[in-house]
Kinemage of the C-alpha trace (Angstrom):
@kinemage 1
@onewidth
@group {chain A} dominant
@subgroup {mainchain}
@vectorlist {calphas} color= white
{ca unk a 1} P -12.270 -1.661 4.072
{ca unk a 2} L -12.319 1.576 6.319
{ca unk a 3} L -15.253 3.751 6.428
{ca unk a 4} L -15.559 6.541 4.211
{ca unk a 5} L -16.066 9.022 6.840
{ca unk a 6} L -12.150 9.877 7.140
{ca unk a 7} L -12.005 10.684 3.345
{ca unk a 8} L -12.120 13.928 4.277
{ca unk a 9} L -10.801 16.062 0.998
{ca unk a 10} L -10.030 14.763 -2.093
{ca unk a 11} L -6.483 16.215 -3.768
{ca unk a 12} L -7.373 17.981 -7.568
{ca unk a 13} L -4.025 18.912 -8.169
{ca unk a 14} L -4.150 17.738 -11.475
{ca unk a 15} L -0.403 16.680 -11.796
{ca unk a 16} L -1.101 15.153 -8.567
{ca unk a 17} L -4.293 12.931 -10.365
{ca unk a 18} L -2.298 12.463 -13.307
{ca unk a 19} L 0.488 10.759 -12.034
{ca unk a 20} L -1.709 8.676 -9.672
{ca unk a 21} L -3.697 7.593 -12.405
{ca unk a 22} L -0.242 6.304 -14.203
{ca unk a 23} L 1.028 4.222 -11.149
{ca unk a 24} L -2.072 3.048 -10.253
{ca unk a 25} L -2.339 1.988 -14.263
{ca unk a 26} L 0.663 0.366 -14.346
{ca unk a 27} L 0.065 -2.219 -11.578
{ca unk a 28} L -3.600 -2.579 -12.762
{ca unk a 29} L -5.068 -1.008 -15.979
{ca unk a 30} L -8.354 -0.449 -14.206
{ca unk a 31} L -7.068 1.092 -11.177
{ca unk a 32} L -8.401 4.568 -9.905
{ca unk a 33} L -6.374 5.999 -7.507
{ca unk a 34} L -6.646 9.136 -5.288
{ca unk a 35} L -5.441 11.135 -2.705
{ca unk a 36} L -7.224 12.261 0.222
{ca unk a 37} L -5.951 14.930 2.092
{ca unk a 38} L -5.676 13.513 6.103
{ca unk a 39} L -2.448 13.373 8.064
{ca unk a 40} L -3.277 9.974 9.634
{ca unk a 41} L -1.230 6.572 7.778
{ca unk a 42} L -4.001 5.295 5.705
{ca unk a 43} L -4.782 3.295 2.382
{ca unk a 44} L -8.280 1.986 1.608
{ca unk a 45} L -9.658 -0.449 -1.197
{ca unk a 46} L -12.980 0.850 -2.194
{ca unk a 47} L -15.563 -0.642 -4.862
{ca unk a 48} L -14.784 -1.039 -8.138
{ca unk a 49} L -11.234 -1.698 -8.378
{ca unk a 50} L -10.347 2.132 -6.318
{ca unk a 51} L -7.753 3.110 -3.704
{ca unk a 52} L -7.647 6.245 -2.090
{ca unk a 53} L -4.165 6.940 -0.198
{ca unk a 54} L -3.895 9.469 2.616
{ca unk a 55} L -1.669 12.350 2.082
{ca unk a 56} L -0.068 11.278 5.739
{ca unk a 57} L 1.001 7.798 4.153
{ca unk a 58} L 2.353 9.360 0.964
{ca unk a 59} L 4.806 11.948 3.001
{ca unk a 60} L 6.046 8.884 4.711
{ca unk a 61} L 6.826 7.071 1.497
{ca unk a 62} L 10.331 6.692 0.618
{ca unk a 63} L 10.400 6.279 -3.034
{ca unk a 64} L 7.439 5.291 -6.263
{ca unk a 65} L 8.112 1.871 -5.799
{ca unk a 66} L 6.722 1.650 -1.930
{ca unk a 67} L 3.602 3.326 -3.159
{ca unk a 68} L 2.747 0.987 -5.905
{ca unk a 69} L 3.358 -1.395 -3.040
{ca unk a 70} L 0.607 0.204 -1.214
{ca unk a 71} L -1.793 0.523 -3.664
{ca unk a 72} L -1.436 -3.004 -5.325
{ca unk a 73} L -1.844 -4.309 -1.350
{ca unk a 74} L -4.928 -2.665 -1.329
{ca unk a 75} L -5.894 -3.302 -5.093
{ca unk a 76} L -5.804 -7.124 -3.541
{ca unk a 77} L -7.910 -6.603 -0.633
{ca unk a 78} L -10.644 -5.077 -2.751
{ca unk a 79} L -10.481 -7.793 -5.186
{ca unk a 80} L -10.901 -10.561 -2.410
{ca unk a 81} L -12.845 -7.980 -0.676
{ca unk a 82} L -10.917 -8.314 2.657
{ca unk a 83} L -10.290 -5.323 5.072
{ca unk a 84} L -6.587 -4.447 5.582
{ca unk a 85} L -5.210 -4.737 9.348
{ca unk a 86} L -2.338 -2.814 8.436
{ca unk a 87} L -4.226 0.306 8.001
{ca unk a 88} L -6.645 -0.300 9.975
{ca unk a 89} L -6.879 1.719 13.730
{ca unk a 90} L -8.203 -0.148 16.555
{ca unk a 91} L -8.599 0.705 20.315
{ca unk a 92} L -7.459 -1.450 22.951
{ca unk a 93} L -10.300 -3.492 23.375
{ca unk a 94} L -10.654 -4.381 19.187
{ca unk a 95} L -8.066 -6.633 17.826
{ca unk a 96} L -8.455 -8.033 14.398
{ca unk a 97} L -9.570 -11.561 14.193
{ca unk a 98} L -6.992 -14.669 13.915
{ca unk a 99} L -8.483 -14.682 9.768
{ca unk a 100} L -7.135 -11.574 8.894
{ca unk a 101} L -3.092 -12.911 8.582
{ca unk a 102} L -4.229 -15.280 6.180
{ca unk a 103} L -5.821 -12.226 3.910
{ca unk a 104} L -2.728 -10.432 4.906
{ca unk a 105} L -0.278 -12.676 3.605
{ca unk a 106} L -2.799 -13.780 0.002
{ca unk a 107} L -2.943 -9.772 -0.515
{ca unk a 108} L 0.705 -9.504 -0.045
{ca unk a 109} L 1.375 -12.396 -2.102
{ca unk a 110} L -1.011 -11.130 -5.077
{ca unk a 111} L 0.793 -7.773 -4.523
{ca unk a 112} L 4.145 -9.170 -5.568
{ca unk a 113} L 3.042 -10.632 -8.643
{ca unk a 114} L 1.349 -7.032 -9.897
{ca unk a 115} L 4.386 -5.397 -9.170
{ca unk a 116} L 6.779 -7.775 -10.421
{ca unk a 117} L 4.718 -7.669 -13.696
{ca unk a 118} L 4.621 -3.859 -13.404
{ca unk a 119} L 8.363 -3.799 -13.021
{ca unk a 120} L 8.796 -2.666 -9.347
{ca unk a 121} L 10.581 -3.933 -7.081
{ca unk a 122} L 7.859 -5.942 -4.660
{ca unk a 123} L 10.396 -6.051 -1.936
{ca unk a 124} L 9.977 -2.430 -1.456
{ca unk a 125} L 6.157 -2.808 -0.432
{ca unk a 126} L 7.729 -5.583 2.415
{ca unk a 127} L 10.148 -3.021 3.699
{ca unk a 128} L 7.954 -0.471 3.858
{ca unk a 129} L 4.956 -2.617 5.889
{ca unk a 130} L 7.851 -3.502 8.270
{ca unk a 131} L 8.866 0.051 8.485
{ca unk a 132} L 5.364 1.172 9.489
{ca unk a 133} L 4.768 -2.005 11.610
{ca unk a 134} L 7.730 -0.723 13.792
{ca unk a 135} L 6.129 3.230 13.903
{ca unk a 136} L 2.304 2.386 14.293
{ca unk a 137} L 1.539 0.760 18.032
{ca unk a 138} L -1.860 0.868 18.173
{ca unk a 139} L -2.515 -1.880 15.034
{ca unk a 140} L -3.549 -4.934 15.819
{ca unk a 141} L -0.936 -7.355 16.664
{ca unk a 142} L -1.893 -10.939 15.200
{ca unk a 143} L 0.149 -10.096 11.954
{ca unk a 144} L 3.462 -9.059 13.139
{ca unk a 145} L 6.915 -8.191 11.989
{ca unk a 146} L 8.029 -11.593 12.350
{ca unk a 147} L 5.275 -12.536 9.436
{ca unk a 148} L 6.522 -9.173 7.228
{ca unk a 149} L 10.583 -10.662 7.739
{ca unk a 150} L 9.369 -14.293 6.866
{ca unk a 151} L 7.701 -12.907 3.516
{ca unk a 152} L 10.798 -11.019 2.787
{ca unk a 153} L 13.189 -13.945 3.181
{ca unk a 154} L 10.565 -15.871 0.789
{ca unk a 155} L 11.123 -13.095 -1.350
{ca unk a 156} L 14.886 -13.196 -1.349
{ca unk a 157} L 15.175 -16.802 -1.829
{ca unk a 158} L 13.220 -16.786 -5.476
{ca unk a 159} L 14.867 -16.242 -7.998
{ca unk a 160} L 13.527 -12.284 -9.000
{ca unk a 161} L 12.664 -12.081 -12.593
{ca unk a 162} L 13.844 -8.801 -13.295
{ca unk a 163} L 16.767 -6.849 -13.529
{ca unk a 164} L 16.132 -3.312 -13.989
{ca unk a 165} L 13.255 -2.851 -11.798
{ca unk a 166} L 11.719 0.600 -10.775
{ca unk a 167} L 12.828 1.970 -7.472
{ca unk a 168} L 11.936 6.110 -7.917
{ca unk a 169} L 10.935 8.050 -10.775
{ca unk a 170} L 11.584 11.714 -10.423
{ca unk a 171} L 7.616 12.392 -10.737
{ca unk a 172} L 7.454 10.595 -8.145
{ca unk a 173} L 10.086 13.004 -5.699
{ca unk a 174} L 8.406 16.278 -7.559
{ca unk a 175} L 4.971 15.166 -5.966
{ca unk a 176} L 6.272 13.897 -2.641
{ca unk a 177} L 7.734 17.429 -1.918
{ca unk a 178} L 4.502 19.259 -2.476
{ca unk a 179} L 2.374 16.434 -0.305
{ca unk a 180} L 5.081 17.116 2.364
């Protein structure tokens, strides 16, 4: 888990809380999820089954479905209380330790089944981890891309469970223009 120091402001819009609070419910129901108002790509699991999402990670979101991505991710972490490597900023000399791809890959893993069970579409949490593993050099390399595309083609070979599954929701572009 990253240290609180760089949640710097907290978002009260209250649209803004509302519709964080819905996402957030629907991959858990006792999920509290909030914005924080910092231009660097960041997520967080904090005590007590909370998330706080950077406003820089949000603008970079694509669509609802990569953000309950995010926040189920991190829902996982805090559950098995594991620190995320993917958000995570290290200098040269840190590198995360040879345990974290295993934590990677269980909260990715426990991810998929809260969004499946939500209704969204898990493989858009995979693309957008490979998106941002491609953009952000400086995170540690011992869970790679390679890991992200074997996880996807895992995910493609199952059989997905649902047919109509939730992509975008217009809240959802509303909200990402003001963060912007």
């Amino acid at each position: 888990m990253l240290p609180l120091a760089w949640f710097v402001l907290l978002l009260q819009d209250q649209a803004t809380v509302d519709y964080l609070s819905r996402v957030g419910h629907k991959v858990s129901r006792s999920a509290e999820v909030r914005f924080v108002n910092d231009a660097d790509i960041r997520a967080a699991a904090l005590p007590g089954d909370r998330v706080e999402v950077s406003t820089g990670l949000f603008a970079r979101l694509q669509n609802e479905a990569e953000l309950a991505g995010v926040i189920a991710h991190e829902l996982a972490h805090g559950a098995a209380r594991t620190q995320c490597i993917r958000f995570e900023h290290v200098g040269p000399q840190e590198v995360g330790s040879q345990d974290d791809r295993p934590n990677e890959a269980k909260a990715d893993q426990t991810a998929i089944q809260a969004l499946t069970k939500a209704g969204y579409n898990p493989m858009a949490m995979l693309e957008f981890f490979s998106k941002y593993r491609r953009a952000a050099t400086d995170l540690p390399q011992n869970y790679s891309a390679e890991d992200l595309l074997l996880e996807k083609l895992e995910l493609e070979a199952t059989d997905h469970p649902l047919k109509d599954v939730i992509i975008n929701t217009p809240e959802f572009e509303r909200i990402h223009e003001s963060v912007k």
